[in-house]
N, C-alpha and C positions, 0 to 999 in steps of 0.2 A: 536285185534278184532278176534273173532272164526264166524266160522258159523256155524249158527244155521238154525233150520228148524223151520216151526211154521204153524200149521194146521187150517184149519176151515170150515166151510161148515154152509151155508143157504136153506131153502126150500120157494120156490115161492110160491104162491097163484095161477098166472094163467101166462100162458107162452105168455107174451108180451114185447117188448122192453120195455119200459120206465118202467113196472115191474121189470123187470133185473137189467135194470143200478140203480134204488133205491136201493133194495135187496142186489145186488154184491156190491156196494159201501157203503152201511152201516156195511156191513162184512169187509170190507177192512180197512176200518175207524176204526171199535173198534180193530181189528187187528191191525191198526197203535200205537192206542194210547192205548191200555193197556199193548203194549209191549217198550212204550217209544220210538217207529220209527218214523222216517221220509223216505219219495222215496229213500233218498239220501243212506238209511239201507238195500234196496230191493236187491238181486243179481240176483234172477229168480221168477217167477211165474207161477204153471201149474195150471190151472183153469180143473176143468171134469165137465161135465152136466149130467145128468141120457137124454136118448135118446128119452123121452115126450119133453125134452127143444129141441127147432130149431129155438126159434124167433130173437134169436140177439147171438153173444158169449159173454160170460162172461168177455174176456178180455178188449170188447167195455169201462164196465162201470171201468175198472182204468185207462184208457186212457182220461175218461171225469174228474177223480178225477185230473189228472194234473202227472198221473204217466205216462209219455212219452220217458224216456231213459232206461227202464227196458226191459230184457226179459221177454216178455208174449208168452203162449201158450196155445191151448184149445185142450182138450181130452173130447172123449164120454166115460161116464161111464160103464161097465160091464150092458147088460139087465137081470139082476137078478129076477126071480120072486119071489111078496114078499115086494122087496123090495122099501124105501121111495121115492115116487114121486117128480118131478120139484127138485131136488136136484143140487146145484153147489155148488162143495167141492173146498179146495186150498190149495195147498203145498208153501209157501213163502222160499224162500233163503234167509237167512238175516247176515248180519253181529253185532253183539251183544256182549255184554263182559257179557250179565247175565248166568248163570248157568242154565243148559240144563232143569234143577226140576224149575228153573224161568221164564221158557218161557210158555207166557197166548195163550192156544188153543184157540179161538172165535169158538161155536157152536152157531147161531141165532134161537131163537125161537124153532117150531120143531124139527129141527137139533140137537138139545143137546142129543137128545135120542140117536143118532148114535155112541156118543163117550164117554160116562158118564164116561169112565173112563178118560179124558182126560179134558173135558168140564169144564170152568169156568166161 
């Protein structure tokens, strides 16, 4: 197995808990499964929020996904003016045998803008 990294990032609608954990956990989700993981593939996870987010941390909602032996961490994003609102990005650590050109970025929704060249 190599490790690999694997990107993605979602924009909220309005900065609430139960907002979040749908939001982060539907990103984590196709994150899992269009890269063929399971928790058991996780090594680390840094979650960022853009600093409009404070109602809950992002790493609440993979702890309710059943991801509970992982390292999780949460960083505030850069206050960029300019830049995209309610955003939570994530860097996964994963262990994987696909090829670094095989690994699926998740961008949700608005968020694709942020990485067109990675986003699928």
């Amino acid at each position: 197995m190599t490790v690999r990294a694997v990107r993605g990032a979602v924009q909220l609608e309005r900065d609430e808990p139960g907002h979040m954990d749908e939001r982060v956990g539907a990103l984590l989700t196709a994150i899992l499964e269009r890269n063929d993981l399971t928790a058991d593939d996780l090594i680390s996870v840094w979650f960022t929020a853009t600093p409009d987010l404070h109602s809950d941390f992002p790493a609440a909602a993979a702890r309710k996904l059943g991801i509970v032996d992982v390292p999780l961490i949460c960083a505030q994003e850069l206050d960029i003016e300019g830049a995209m609102p309610r955003v939570v990005r994530v860097l996964a650590h994963i262990e994987s045998d696909r090829p670094r050109a095989d690994i699926a970025h998740v961008y949700l929704g608005a968020a694709a803008a942020l990485r067109k060249d990675i986003a699928q």
